[in-house]
C-alpha positions as CSV (number, residue, x, y, z in Angstrom):
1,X,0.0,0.0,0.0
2,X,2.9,2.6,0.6
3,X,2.0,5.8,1.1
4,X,-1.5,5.7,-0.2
5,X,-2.9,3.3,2.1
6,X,-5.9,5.7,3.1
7,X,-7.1,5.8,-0.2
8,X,-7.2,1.8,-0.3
9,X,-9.3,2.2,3.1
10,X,-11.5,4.8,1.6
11,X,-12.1,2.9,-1.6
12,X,-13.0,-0.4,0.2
13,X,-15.3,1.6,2.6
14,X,-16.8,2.7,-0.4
15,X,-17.5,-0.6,-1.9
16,X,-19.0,-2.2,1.5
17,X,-21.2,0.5,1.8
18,X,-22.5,0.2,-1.7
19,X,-23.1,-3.3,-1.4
20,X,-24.8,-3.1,2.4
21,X,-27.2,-0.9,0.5
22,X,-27.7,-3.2,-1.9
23,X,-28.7,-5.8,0.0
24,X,-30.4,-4.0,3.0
25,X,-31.8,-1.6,1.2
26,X,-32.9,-2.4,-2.7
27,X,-32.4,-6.2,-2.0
28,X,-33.8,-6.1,1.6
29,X,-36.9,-8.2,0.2
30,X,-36.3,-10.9,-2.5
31,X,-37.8,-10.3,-6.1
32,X,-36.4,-10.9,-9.5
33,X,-34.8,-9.1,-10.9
34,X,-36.0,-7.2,-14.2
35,X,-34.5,-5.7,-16.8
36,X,-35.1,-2.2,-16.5
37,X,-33.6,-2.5,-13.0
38,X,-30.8,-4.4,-13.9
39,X,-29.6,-1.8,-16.8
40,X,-30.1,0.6,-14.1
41,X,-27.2,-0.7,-12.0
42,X,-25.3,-1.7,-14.7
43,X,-25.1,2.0,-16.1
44,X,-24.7,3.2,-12.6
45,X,-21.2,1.0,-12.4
46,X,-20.1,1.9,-16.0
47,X,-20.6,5.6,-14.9
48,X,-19.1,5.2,-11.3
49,X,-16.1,3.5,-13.2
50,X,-15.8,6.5,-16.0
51,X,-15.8,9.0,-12.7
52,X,-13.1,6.6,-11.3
53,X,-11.0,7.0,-14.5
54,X,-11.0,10.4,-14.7
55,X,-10.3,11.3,-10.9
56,X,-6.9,9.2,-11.4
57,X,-6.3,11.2,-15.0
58,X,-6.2,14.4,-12.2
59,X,-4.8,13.0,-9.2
60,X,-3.2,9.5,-10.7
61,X,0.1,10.1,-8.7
62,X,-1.6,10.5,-5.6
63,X,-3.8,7.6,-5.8
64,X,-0.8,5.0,-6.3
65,X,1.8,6.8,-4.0
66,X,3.6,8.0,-6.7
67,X,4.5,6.7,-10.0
68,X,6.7,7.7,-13.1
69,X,4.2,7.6,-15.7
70,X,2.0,10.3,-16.1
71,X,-1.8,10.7,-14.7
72,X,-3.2,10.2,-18.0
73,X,-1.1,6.9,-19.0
74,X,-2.6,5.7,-15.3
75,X,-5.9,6.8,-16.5
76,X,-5.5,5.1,-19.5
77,X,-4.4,1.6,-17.7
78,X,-7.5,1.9,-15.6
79,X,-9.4,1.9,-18.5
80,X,-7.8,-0.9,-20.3
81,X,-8.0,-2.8,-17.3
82,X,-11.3,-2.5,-16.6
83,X,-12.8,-3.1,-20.1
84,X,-10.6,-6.4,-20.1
85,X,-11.8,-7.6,-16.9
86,X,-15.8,-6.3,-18.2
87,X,-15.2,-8.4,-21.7
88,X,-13.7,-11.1,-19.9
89,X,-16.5,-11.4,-17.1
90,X,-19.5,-11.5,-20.0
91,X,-17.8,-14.7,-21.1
92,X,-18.5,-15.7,-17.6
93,X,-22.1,-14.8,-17.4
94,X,-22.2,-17.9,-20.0
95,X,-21.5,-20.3,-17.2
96,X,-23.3,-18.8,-14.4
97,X,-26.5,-19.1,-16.2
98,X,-25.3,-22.6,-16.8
99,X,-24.8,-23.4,-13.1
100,X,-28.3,-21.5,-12.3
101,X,-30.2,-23.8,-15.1
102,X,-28.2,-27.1,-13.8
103,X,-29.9,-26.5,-10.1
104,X,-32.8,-25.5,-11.2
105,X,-32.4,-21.7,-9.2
106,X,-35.4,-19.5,-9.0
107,X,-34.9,-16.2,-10.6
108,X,-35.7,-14.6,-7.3
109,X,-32.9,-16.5,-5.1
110,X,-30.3,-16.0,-8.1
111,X,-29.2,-12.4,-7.0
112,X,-28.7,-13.9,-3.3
113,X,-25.9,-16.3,-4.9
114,X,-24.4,-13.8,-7.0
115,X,-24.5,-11.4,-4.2
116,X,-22.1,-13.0,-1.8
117,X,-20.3,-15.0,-4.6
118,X,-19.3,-11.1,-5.8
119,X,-18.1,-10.8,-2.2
120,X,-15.8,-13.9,-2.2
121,X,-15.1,-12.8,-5.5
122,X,-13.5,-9.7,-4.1
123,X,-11.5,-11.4,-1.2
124,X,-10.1,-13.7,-3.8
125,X,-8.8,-10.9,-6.4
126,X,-7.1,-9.3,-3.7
127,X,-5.1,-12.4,-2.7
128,X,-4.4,-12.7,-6.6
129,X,-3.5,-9.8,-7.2
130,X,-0.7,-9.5,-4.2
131,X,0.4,-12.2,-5.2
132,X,0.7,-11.5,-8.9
133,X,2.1,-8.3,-8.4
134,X,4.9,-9.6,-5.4
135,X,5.7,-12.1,-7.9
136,X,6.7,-10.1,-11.0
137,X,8.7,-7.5,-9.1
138,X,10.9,-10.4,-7.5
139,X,11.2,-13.0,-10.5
140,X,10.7,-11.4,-14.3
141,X,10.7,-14.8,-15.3
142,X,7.0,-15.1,-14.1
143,X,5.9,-12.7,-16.8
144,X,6.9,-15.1,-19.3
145,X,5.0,-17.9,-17.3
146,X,2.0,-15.4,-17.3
147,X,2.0,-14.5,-21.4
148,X,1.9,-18.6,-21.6
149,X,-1.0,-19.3,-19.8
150,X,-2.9,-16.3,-21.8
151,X,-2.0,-17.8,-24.4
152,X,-3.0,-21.3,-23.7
153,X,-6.3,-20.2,-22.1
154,X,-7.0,-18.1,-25.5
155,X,-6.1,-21.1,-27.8
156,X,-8.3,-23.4,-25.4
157,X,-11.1,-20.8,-25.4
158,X,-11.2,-20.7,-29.5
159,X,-11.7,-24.5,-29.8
160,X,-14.5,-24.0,-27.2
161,X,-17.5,-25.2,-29.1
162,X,-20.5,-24.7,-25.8
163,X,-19.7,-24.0,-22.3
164,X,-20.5,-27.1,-19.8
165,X,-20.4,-27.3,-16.1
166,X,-19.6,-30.7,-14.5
167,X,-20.5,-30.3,-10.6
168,X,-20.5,-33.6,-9.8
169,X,-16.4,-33.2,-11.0
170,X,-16.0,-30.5,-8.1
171,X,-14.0,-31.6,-5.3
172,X,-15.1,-29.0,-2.9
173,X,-18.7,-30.1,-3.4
174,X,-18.1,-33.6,-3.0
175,X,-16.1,-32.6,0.3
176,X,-19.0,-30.3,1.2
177,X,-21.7,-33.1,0.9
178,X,-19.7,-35.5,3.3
179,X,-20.0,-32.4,5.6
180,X,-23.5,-31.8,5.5
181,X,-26.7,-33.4,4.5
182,X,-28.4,-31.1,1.8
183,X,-32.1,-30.6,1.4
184,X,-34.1,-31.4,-0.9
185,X,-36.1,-28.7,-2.0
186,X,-34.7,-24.7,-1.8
187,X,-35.3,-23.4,1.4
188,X,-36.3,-19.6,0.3
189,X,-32.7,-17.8,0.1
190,X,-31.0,-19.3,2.8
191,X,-28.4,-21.3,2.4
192,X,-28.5,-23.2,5.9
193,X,-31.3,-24.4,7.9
194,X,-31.6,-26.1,11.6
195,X,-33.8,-28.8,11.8
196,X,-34.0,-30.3,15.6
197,X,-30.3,-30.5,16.3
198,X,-29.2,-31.3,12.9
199,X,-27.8,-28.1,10.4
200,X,-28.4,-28.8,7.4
201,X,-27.5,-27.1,3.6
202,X,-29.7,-26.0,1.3
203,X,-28.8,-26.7,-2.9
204,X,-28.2,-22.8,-2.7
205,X,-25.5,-23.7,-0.8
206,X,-23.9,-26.1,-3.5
207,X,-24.6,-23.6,-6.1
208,X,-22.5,-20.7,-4.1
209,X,-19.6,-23.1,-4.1
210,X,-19.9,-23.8,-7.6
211,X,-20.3,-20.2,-8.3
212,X,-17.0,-19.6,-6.0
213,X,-14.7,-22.0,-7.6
214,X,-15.6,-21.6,-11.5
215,X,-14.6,-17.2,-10.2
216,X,-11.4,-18.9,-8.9
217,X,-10.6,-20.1,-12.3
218,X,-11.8,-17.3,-14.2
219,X,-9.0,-14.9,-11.7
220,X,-6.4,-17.6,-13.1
221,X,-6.9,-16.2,-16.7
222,X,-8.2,-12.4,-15.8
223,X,-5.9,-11.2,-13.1
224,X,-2.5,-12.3,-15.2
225,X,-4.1,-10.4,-17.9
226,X,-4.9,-7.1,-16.1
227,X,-1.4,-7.4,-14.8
228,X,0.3,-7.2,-18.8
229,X,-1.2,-3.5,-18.6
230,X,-0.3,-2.4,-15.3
231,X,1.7,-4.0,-12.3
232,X,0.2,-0.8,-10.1
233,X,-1.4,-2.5,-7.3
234,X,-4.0,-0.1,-6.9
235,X,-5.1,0.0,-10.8
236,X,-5.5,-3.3,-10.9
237,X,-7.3,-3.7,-8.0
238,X,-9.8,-1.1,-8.9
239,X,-10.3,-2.1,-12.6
240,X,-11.3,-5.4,-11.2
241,X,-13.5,-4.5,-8.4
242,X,-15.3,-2.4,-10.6
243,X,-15.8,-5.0,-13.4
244,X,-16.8,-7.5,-10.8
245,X,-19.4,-5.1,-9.0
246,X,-21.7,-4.3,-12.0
247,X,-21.1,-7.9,-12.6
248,X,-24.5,-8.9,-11.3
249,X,-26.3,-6.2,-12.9
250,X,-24.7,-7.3,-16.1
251,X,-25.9,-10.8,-15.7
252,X,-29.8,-9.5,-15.2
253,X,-29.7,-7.4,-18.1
254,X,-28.2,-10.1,-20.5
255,X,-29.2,-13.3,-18.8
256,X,-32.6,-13.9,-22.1
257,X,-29.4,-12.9,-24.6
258,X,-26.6,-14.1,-23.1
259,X,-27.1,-17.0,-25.7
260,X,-26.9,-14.6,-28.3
261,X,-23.3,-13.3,-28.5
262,X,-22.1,-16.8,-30.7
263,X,-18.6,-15.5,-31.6
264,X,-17.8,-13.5,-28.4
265,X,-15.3,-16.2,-26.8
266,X,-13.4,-15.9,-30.3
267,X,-13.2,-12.3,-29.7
268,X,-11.7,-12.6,-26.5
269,X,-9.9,-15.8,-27.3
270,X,-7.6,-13.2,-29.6
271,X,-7.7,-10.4,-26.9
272,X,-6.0,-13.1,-24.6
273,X,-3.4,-14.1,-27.2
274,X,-2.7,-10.9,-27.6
275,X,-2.8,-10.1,-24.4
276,X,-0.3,-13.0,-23.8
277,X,2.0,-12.2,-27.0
278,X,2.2,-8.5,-25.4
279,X,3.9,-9.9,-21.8
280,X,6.0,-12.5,-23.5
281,X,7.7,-9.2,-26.0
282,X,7.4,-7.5,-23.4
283,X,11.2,-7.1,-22.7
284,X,12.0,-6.3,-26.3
285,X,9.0,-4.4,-27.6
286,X,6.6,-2.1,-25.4
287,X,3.0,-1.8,-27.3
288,X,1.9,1.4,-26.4
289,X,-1.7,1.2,-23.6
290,X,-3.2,3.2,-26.2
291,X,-2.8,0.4,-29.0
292,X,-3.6,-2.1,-26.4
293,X,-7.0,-0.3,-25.4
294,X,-7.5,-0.2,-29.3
295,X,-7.1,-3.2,-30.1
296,X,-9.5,-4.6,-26.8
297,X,-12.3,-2.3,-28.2
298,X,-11.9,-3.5,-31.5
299,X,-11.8,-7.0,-31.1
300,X,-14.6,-6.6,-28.2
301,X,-16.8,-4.6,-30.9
302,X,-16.2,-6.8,-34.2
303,X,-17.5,-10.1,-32.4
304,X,-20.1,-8.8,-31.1
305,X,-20.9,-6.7,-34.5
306,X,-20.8,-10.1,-36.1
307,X,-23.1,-12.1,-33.4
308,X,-25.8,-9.5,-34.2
309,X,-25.2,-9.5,-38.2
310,X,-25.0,-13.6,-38.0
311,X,-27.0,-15.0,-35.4
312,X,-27.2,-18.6,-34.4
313,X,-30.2,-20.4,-35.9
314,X,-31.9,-22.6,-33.0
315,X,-31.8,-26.2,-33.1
316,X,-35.0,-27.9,-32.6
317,X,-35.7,-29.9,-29.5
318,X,-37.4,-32.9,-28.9
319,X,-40.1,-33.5,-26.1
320,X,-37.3,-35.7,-24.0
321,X,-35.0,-32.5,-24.1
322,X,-36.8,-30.5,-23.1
323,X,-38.1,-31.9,-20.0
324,X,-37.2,-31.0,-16.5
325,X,-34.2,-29.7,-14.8
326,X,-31.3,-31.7,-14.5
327,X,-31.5,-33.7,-10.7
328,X,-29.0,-32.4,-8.0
């Protein structure tokens, strides 16, 4: 933290105050959540971000206890930052509603899971991004580790054909079970109940951990790639807490059209290939954050230009596909 530590004490403040009034105010009775609502908070975090961006073009050197590199090139990492993380965390939404559709969550319990998965999701970033950071300013090798495993995770990611979940795969669950006894039926939006002297979990429970480990792997492919923009703590940090905050939101507004953006994991298959091929050069060739934002937007804009222009024709389903949920 250096010298800036209060400002990392005001801008957590600021985030657990944002989401107490979230949840004890605007979330204090459960509902689903519409769209009109949803693309409410959404532009409310885009906006909050945009104010964020330009308060560190003015007072950048503050912000990150000093830095050589002027406000607006801090400014401009921010922004780079955050739009990866954003692009990155839409490919996400894919396998949330996945996870949500596999358990069989009501619409009205699924902002409760996303609620305090958000919160892990923020304990976990932070430990990521410590350690990322610690890392490459004691071993330089690591940022050629880092541009590898972009660049796996983009070549993997372009052979994707469909996302798929495989609960029953995840140790943590299986661990979890042989802890407690689950119900069988959702218990409103708790995630434990006591019954006589026995505490049981609730299958909300087993969708939070789900939720929690598949946002553990996704920080494995997002924070190394914030990190080949910006190794300022505070900057990454941000952009991520940001992105992950309106993360819900985003889910609500695109959850009936999530479906529809068919070539957006190519798009940011090449953004982390580039991403990747930009820390591996990165000794002998220093792309400019202007022609990396440039390049994010592009990319970002082209596939989902050519989702719209080219949409996926539905396949017809038979009565025995289209029966009930999957069984827990």
């Amino acid at each position: 933290m250096h010298s800036n530590w209060i400002f990392w004490v005001a801008f957590n403040g600021f985030v657990l105050a944002m989401l107490a009034l979230d949840l004890g105010v605007f979330h204090r009775t459960q509902h689903v959540v519409r769209l009109r609502e949803a693309m409410g908070w959404t532009l409310l975090w885009m906006t909050l971000a945009g104010i964020f961006a330009v308060f560190i073009y003015f007072f950048g050197h503050t912000l990150v206890g000093g830095s050589a590199r002027p406000n607006s090139q801090l400014s401009l990492e921010f922004v780079t930052g955050y739009l990866i993380e954003q692009s990155l965390s839409v490919d996400n939404l894919f396998v949330f509603l996945l996870i949500f559709r596999y358990f069989a969550v009501p619409p009205k319990f699924q902002h409760e899971v996303l609620f305090w998965g958000v919160l892990g999701a923020l304990i976990m970033r932070a430990i990521f991004i410590a350690a990322g950071v610690g890392l490459l300013n004691r071993f330089h090798w690591i940022v050629y580790l880092f541009g590898a495993i972009l660049i796996y995770s983009g070549i993997k990611l372009w052979r994707q054909h469909g996302a798929e979940i495989h609960p029953e795969s995840n140790p943590l669950l299986r661990g979890f079970r042989k802890l407690f006894r689950v119900t069988n039926d959702y218990e409103g939006g708790r995630f434990f109940v006591r019954r006589g002297a026995m505490t049981y979990a609730t299958p909300l429970a087993l969708v939070l951990i789900v939720v929690e480990t598949t946002d553990l792997l996704f920080a494995v492919d997002s924070i190394p790639a914030v990190l080949a923009v910006t190794r300022e703590p505070f900057i990454v940090y941000t952009s991520n807490v940001f992105a992950i905050m309106g993360l819900r939101s985003l889910y609500f507004a695109l959850a009936g059209m999530i479906e529809a953006f068919r070539f957006l994991h190519y798009g940011l298959s090449l953004i982390l290939i580039f991403i990747g091929v930009k820390m591996l050069a990165s000794h002998y060739v220093e792309i400019p954050i202007g022609v990396a934002l440039g390049t994010v937007v592009g990319v970002l804009l082209i596939s989902i230009v050519a989702s719209l222009m080219f949409p996926k024709i539905p396949k017809k389903r038979s009565a025995a596909a289209s029966g009930g949920p999957r069984q827990r």
